[in-house]
C-alpha positions in Angstrom: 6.6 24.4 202.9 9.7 25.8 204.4 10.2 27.3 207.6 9.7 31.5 207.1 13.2 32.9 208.6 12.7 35.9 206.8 9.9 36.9 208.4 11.0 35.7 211.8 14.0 37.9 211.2 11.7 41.0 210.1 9.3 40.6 212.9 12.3 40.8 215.6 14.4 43.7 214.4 10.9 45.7 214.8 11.2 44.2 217.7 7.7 43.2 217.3 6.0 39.5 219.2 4.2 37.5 217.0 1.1 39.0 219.0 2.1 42.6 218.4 2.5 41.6 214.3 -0.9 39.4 214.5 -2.9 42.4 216.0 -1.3 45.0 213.8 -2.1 42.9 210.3 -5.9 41.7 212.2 -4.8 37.9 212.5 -4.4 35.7 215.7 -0.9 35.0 216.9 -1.1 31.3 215.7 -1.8 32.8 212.1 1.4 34.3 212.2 3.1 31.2 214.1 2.0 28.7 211.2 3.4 31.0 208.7 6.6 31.2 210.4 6.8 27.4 210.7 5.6 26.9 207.2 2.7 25.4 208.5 0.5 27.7 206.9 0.2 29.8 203.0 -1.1 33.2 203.9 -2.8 35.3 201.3 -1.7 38.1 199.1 -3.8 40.2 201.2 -1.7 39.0 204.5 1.3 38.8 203.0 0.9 42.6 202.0 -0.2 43.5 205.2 2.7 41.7 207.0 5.3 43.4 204.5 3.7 47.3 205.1 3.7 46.5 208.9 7.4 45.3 208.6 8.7 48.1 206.0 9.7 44.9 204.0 8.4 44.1 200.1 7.0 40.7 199.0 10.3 39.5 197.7 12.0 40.1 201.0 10.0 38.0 203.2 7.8 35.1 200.9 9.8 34.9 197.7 11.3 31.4 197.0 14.7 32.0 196.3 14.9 28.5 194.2 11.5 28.9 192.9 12.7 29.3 189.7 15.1 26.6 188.1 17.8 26.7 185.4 
């Protein structure tokens, strides 16, 4: 899994930590990390939480832009 820029990018022009977004979606800091990093797939759920906190829609932040191949 790739590295989450997008969501990196998001999360500082809130100018929110990863703590601040981890306690505002109800997740620890790590959670948040490992999505970053790509080390972890959040859930729907999450990733719906994540994009209300952020102001940011699904396809923003956790849409593959190659996922679909010609």
């Amino acid at each position: 899994m790739a590295k989450n820029l997008r969501l990196k990018s998001a999360r500082a022009a809130k100018d929110m930590s990863q703590k601040d977004l981890a306690e505002a979606v109800g997740v620890t800091r790590q959670t948040i990390n490992a999505i970053e990093t790509g080390d972890y797939n959040p859930t729907v759920r999450l990733c719906t939480a994540i994009c209300r906190t952020l102001g940011k829609t699904l396809n923003d932040l956790f849409w593959e832009d190659d996922f679909y191949v010609n």
